[in-house]
C-alpha positions in Angstrom: 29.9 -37.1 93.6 31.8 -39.6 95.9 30.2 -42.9 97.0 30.0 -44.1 100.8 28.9 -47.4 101.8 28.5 -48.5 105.5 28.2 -52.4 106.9 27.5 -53.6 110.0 27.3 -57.1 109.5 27.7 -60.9 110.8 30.4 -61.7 108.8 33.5 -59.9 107.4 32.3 -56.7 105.6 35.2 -55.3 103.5 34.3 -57.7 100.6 30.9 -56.6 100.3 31.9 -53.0 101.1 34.3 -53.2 97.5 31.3 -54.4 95.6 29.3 -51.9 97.3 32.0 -49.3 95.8 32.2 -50.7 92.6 28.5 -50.0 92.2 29.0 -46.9 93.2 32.2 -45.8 91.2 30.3 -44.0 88.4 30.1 -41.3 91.2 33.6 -40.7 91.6 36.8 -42.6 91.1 39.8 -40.7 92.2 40.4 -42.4 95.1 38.9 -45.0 97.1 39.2 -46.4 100.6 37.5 -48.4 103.5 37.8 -48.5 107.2 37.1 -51.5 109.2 36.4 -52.5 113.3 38.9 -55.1 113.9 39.3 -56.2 117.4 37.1 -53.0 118.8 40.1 -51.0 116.8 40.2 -48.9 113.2 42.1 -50.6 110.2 42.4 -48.5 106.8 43.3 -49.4 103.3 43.6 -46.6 101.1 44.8 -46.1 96.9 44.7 -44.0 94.4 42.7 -44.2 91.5 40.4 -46.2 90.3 38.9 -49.6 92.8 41.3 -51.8 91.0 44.6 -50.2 92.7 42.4 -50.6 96.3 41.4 -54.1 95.4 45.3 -55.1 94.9 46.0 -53.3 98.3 43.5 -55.5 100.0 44.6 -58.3 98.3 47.8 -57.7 99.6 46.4 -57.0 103.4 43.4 -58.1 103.4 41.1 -55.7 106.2 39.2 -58.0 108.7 36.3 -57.2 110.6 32.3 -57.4 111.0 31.9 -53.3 110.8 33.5 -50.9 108.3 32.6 -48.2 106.1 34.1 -47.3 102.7 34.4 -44.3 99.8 35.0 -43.7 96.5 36.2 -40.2 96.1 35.3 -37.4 93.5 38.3 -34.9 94.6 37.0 -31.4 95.9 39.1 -30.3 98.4 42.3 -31.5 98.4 44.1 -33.8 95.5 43.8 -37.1 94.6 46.4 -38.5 96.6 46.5 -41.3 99.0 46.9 -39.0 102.1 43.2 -37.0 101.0 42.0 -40.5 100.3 38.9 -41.6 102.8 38.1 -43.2 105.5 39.9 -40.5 107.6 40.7 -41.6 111.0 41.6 -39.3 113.6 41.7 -40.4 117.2 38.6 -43.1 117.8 36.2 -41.6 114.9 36.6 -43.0 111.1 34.1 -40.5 108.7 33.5 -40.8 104.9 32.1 -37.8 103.0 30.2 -37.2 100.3 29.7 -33.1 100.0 31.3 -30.0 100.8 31.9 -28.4 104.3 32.1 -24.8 103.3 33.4 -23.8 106.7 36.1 -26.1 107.1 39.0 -23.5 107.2 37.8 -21.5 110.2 36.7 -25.0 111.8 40.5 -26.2 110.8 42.2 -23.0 112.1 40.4 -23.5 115.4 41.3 -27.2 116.0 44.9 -26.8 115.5 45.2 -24.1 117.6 43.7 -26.8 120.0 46.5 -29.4 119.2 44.9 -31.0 116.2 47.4 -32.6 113.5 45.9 -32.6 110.0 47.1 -35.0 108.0 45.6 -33.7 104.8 44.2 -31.1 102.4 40.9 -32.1 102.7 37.8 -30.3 104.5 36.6 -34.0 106.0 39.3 -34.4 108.0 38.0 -31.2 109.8 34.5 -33.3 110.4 36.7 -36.6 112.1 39.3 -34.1 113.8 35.9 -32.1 115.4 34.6 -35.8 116.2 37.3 -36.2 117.7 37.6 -33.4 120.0 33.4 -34.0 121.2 34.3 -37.7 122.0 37.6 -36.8 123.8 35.5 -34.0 126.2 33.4 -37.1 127.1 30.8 -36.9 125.1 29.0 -40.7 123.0 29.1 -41.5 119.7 25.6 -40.0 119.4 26.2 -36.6 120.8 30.0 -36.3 119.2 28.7 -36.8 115.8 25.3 -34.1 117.0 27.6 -31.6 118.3 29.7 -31.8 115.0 27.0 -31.7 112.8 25.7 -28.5 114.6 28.8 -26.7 113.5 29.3 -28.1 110.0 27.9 -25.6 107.1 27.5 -26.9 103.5 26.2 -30.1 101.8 26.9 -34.0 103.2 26.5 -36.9 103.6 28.4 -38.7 106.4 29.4 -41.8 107.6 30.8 -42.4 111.2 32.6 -45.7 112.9 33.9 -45.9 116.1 36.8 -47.5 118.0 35.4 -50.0 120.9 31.9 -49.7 119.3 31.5 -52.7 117.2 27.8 -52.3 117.0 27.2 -48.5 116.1 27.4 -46.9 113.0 26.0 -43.0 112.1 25.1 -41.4 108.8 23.9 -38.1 108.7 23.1 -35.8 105.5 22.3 -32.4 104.6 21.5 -31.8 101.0 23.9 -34.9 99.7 21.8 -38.4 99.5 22.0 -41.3 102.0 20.3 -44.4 102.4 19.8 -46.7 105.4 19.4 -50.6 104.5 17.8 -53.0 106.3 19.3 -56.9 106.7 18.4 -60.0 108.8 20.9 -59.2 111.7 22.7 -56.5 110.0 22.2 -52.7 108.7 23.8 -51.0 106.0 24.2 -47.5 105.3 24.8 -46.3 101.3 24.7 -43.4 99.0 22.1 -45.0 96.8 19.9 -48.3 96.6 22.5 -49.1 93.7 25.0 -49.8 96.4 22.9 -51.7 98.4 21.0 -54.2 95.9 23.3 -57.5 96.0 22.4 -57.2 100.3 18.6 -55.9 100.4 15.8 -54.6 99.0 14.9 -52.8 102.0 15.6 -49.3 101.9 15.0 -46.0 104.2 16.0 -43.1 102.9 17.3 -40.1 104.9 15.4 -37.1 104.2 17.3 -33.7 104.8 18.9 -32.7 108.1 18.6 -36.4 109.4 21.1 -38.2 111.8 20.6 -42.1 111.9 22.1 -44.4 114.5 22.7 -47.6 113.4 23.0 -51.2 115.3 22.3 -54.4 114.0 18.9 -54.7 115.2 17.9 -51.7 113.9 17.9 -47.6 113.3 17.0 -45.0 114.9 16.1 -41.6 113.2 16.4 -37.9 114.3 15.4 -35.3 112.5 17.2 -31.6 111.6 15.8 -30.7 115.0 16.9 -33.5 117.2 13.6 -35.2 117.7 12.8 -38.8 116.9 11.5 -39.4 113.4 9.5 -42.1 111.5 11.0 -42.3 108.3 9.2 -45.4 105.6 10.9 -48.6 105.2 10.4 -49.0 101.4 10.7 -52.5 99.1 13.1 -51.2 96.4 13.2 -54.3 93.4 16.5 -55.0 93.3 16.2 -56.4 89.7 15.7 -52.7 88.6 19.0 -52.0 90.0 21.4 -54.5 88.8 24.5 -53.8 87.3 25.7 -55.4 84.1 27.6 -55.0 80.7 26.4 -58.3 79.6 28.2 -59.0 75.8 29.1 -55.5 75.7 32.1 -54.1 76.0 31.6 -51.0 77.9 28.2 -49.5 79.8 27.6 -47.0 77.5 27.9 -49.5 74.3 25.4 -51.2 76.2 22.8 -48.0 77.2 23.3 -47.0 73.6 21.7 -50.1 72.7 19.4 -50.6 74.9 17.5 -47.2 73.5 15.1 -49.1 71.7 13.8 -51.2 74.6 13.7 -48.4 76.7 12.0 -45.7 74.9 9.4 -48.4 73.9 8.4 -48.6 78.2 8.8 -45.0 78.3 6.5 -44.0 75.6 3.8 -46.7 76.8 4.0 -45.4 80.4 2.9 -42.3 79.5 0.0 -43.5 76.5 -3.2 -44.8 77.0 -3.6 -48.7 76.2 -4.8 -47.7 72.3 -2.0 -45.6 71.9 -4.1 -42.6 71.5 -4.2 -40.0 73.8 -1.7 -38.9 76.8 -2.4 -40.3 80.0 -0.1 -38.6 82.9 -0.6 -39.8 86.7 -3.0 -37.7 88.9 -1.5 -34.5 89.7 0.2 -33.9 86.2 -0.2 -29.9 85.3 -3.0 -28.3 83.5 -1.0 -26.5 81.4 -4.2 -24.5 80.6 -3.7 -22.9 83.8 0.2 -21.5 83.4 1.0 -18.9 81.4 4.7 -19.4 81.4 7.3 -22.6 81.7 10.7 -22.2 83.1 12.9 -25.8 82.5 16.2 -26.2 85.0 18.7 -29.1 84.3 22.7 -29.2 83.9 24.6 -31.2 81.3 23.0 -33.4 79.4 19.4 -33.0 80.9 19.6 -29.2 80.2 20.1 -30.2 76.3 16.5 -32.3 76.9 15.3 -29.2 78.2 16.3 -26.9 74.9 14.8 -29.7 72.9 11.1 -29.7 74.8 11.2 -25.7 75.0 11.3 -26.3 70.3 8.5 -28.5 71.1 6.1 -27.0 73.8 6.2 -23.7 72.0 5.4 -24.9 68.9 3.0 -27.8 69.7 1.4 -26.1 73.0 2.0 -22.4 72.2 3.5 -22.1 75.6 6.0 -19.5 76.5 9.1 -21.8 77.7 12.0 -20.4 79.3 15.1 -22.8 80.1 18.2 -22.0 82.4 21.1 -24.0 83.9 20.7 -25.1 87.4 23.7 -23.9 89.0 22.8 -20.0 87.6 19.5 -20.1 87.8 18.6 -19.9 91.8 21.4 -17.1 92.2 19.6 -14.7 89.4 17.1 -14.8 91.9 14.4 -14.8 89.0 10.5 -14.0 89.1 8.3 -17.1 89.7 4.6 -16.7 89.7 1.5 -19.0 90.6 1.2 -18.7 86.8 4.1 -20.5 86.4 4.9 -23.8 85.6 8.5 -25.4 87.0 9.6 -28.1 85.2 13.4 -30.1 86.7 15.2 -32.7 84.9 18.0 -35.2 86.4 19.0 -38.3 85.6 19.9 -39.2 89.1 17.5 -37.2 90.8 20.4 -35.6 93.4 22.1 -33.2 91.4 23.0 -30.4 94.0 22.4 -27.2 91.4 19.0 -28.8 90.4 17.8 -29.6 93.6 18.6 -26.5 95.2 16.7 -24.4 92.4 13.4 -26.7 93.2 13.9 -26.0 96.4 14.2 -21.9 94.9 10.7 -22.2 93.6 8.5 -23.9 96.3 6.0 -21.8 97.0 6.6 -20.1 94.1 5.8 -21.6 90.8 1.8 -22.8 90.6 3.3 -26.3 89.1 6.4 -27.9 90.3 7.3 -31.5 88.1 10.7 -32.9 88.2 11.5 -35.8 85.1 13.8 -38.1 87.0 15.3 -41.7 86.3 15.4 -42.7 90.3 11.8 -42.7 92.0 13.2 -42.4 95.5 15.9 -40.0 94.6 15.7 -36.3 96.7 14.2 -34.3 93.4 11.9 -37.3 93.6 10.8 -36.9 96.9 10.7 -33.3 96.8 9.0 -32.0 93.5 5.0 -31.6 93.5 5.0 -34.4 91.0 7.8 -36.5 89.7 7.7 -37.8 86.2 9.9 -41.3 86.0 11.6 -41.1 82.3 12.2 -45.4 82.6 15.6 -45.5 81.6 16.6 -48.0 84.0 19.9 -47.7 85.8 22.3 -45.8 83.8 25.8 -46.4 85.0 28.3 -44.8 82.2 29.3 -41.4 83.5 28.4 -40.0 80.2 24.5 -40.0 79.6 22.9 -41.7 76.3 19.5 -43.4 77.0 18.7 -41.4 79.9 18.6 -38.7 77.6 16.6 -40.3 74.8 13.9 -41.2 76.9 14.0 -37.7 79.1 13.3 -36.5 75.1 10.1 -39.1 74.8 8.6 -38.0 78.3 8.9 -34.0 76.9 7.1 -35.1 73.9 4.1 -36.5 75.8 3.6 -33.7 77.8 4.2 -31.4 74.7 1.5 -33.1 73.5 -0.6 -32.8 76.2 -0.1 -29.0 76.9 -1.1 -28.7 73.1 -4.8 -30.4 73.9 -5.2 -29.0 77.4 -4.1 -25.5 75.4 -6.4 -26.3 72.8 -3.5 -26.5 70.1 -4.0 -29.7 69.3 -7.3 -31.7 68.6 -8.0 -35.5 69.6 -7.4 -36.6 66.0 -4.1 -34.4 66.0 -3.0 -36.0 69.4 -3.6 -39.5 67.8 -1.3 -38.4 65.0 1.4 -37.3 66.7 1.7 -40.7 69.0 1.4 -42.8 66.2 4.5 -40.9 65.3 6.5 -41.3 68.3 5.2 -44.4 68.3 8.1 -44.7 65.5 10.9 -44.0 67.1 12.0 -47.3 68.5 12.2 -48.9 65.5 13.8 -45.8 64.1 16.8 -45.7 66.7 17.2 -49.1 66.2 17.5 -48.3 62.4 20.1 -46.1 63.1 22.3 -48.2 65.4 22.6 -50.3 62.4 24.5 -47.9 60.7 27.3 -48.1 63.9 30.2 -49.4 61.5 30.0 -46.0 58.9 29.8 -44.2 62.5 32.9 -45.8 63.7 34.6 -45.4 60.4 33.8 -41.8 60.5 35.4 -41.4 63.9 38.6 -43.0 63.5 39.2 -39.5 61.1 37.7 -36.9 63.8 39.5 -39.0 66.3 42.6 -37.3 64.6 41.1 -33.7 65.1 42.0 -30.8 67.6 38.5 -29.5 67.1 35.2 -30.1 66.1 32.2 -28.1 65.0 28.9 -28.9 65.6 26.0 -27.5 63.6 22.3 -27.9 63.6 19.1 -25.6 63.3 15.6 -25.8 65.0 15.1 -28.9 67.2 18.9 -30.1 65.3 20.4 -27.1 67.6 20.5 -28.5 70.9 21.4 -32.2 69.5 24.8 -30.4 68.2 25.3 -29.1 71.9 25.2 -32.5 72.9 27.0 -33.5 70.3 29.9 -31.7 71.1 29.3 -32.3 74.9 29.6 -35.8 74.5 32.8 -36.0 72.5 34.5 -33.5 74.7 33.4 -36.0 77.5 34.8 -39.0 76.2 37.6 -38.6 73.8 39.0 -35.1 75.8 38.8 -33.2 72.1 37.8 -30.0 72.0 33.9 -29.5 70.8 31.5 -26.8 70.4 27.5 -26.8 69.0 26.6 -24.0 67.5 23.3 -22.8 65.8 24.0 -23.0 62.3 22.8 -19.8 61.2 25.2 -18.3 64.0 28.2 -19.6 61.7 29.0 -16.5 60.1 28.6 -14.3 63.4 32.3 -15.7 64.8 32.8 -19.3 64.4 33.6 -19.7 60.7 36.7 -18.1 61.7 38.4 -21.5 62.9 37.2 -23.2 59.6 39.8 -24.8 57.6 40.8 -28.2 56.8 41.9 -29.3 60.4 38.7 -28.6 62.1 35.8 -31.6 61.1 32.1 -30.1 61.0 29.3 -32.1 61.9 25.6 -31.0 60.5 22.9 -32.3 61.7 20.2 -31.9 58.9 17.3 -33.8 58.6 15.2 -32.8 55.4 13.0 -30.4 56.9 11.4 -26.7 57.1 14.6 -25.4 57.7 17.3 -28.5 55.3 17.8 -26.0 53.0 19.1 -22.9 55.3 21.7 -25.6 57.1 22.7 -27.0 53.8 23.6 -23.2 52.9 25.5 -23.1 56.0 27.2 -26.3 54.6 28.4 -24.7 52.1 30.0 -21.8 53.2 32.0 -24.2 55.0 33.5 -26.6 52.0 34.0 -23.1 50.5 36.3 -22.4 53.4 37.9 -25.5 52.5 36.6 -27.7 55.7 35.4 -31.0 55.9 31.7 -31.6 56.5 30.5 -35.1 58.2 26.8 -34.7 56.7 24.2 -36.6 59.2 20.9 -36.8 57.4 18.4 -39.1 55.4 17.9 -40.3 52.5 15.9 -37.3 50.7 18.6 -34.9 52.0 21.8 -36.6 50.9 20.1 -37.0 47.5 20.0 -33.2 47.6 23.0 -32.2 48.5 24.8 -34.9 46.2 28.5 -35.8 46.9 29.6 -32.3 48.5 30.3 -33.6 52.0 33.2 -35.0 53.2 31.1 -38.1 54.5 27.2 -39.1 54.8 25.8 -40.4 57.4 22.3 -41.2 56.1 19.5 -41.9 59.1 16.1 -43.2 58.2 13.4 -40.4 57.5 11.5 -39.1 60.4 8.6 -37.2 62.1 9.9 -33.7 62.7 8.8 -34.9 66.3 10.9 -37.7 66.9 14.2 -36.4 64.8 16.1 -35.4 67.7 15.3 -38.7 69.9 16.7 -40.3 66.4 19.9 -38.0 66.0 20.9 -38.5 69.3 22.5 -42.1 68.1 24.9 -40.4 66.0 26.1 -37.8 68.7 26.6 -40.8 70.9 28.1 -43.3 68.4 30.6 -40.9 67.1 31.6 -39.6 70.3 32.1 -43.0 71.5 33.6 -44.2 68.9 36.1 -41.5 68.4 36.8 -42.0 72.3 37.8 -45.9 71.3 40.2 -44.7 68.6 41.6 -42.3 71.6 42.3 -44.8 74.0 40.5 -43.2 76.6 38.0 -44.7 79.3 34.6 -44.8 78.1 32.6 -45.8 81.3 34.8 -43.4 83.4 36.2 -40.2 81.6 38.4 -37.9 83.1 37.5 -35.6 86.0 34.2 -36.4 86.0 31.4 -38.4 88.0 27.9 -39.6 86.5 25.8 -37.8 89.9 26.9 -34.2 91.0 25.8 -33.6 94.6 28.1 -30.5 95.0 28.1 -26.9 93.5 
């Protein structure tokens, strides 16, 4: 949630701190703003909305200045208006946040019994207001923003710039990312390396509890205690982190497409040169050794999660347990040294996520985190972390990320079922020639985008849509419905097709669209029979299967959408391109913004 970006530069900054922000908009675009030193004093500009009203404000008054900082808000406290916009300025402090300060109202209560004036909902103001106070008892920049953070409780990340200080700038965090950038002559401070690519490839990130003091000859770093800390300068590619649609419409279009490519790198990066056998990087589990694994994700990664659990019990004979990250660290559950931890994010900073590996340290015998950032915090902070090489995923809504979090589970499936002894050498060689299939299979299936389109100018008309699937098909109609909710704002819900009849066949009838996902497998014939007793019920069935099962279910569905035949194994990496296409085609007939639905923002660093 909420991007922050940070400049202290040779030449005027709030240019490069909007394209800073535009990178970083998939985090949160309810509001955006950015603060600037102009003659040793603090200039705002401040909208509502998305970057484009802010870019027509500036354009209109353009912001001078060689320092500034700048935000693009995901609303928490406080609505989206202008006057809960950030920067917020109060006195000689500017701060941009990127968190929650759970303490804010007895902090706000105390200041304006002091003489603050608050003007708005939000609990940052309470961090610039505080700021305030420190620097007004006679305290520097330094110890203002120390004493503040000392009374601050919750998860941030924090920005500071101060009137008549042209060459300091401060970033703190505690639990919410924050990177530190390193120019020729200037510093930059950013929520991610995404932000910071067009200006450098040198990057330090901020590990938990740090303060860092910026000038433009360099940073200084203070640990959660106070003490001086050598944190790594690291070379970040930037060409890894670029950010562009090329001929395509909208991101996701784009990350839908680009699932062929980028399961191909993930498969090889986790196969040895022949294509025969697993290879993981030193450290990987031996699953041998665990008697138990317990998955934690949120959203879209959770769905991965279901998927593997189909997959390492059958293929490994493991015992998998999976749980959403935002319940899982407040059941408290059991961990043992016999247990294996497995966490999944995309961005590697979601707050729930992190916070339950943090739950299991010392815990669990194996912690492993799949991430798509190496440097993220789950990254940094997980025994081993697993990149799924997505590349940079910027539509809010996740599609390849997910597809190639699905081939990494596969691998290690795989591997758990030789360490396990479930699966012999000739077996393992078997099953990666399979995978080995799926991106020419996806790539299959993204051919048939026009009968998926035509298909979702009809649900597009719905109210409600049913998702069915059974097995592995299961969690692929949770994500189904997740995604459409997401982008086209109608309501969705998966359901395991044999659960039909225990509630949900109540809201069949002709208005409400059902989608099956049904490959011909073990279990074809029990969905089918689920099919049916919905066209009885007169409602509409969008069949998604192949070839063999649309021949045996004849012309009983409403419509067919016929994917090629496929490994048992790589079926739900393959139906994943209709729960995307439909949803975002259905979204086009709607009108509403692919890249950057409603409400929501592609990393959640907040509970």
């Amino acid at each position: 949630m909420c991007g922050i970006i940070g400049i202290l530069g040779a030449e005027a900054v709030a240019p490069r701190i909007l394209g800073g922000l535009k990178r970083l908009e998939y985090r949160g675009y309810d509001s955006a703003g950015i603060a600037t030193l102009n003659g040793g004093e603090i200039e705002t500009r401040r909208a509502v909305g998305k970057l484009a009203a802010l870019d027509e404000s500036l354009n209109a008054a353009p912001l001078a200045g060689l320092a500034g900082i700048g935000h693009t808000r995901w609303a928490t406290h406080g609505a989206a208006t202008e006057a809960n916009a950030h920067p917020h300025v109060a006195g000689p402090v500017a701060v941009v946040h990127n968190g929650i300060i759970e303490n804010f109202a007895p902090l706000r209560d105390e200041l304006r019994a002091g003489g603050a004036v608050f003007a708005s909902d939000t609990d940052t103001e309470v961090i610039a207001q505080l700021c305030a106070q420190f620097l007004a008892h006679g305290k520097t920049p330094q110890e203002a923003v120390a004493a503040t953070l000392a009374r601050l409780r919750g998860a941030f990340a924090l920005a500071f710039l101060f009137a008549g200080h042209d060459d300091v700038m401060i970033g703190a965090r505690r639990g919410s990312p924050l990177a530190v950038g390193h120019g020729v002559g200037e510093m930059y401070l950013g929520s991610d390396a995404l932000a910071l690519a067009p200006m450098t490839g040198r990057i330090t990130y901020l590990e938990e509890g740090d303060m860092a003091v910026l000038s433009r000859a360099g940073v200084t770093v203070y640990d959660a205690e106070g003490r001086l800390a050598n944190r790594e300068m690291r070379v970040v590619n930037v060409d890894q982190v670029r950010v562009d649609k090329g001929n395509y419409r909208h991101f996701m279009a784009k990350e839908i497409h680009e699932q062929p490519s980028v399961l191909g790198y993930a498969l090889a990066h986790y196969q040895t040169a022949g294509r025969d056998a697993v290879q993981v990087p030193e450290g990987a589990p031996d699953f041998a050794k665990l008697d138990r694994l317990v998955m934690v994700a949120c959203g879209t990664a959770y769905y991965a999660c279901h998927v593997a659990k189909y997959w390492f019990e059958s293929i490994a004979r493991i015992p998998v347990e999976i749980d959403v990250a935002s319940e899982f660290r407040y059941r408290e559950p059991p961990i043992s040294a016999r247990d294996g931890a497995i966490f999944v994010s995309q961005s590697g900073e979601t707050a729930d996520t992190l916070a339950a590996l943090r739950y299991v340290q010392g815990k669990a015998g194996q912690v492993l985190a799949l991430v798509n950032v190496a440097e993220s915090t789950i990254a940094r902070e997980s025994g081993l972390a697993l990149p799924i090489k997505a590349g940079v995923e910027i539509s809010v809504a996740s599609s390849k990320a997910f597809t190639c979090q699905l081939a990494v589970f596969a691998n290690l499936a795989i591997l758990a079922g030789r360490q396990r002894g479930h699966v012999t050498a000739e077996q393992e060689t078997s099953l990666l020639a399979a995978l080995a299939t799926a991106p020419r299979l996806v790539a299959e299936a993204l051919g048939q985008e026009p009968e998926m389109a035509a298909a979702a100018r009809d649900l597009s008309r719905a109210r409600d849509v049913l998702f069915l699937g059974r097995g592995a098909m299961y969690p692929l109609a949770l994500e189904g419905a997740l995604k459409l909710k997401e982008l086209s704002y109608i309501h969705a819900e998966g359901y395991a097709s044999g659960e039909l009849k225990h509630g949900p066949i109540a809201l069949i009838d002709e208005h409400v669209p059902v989608i099956c996902f049904a490959p011909f497998d073990a279990v074809f014939e029990k969905t089918i029979s689920n099919m049916h007793e919905v066209m009885a019920r007169g409602g509409r069935v969008l069949l998604v299967t192949d070839a063999k099962g649309a021949a045996e279910v004849g012309e009983g569905a409403w419509k067919t959408i016929i994917l090629p035949e496929a490994h048992p194994l790589v079926a739900p990496i393959l139906y994943a391109v209709p729960a995307q296409l439909l949803a975002y085609h259905t979204a086009q007939e709607k009108g509403t913004d692919v890249d950057q639905p409603r409400n929501l923002a592609k990393s959640v660093t907040v509970e």
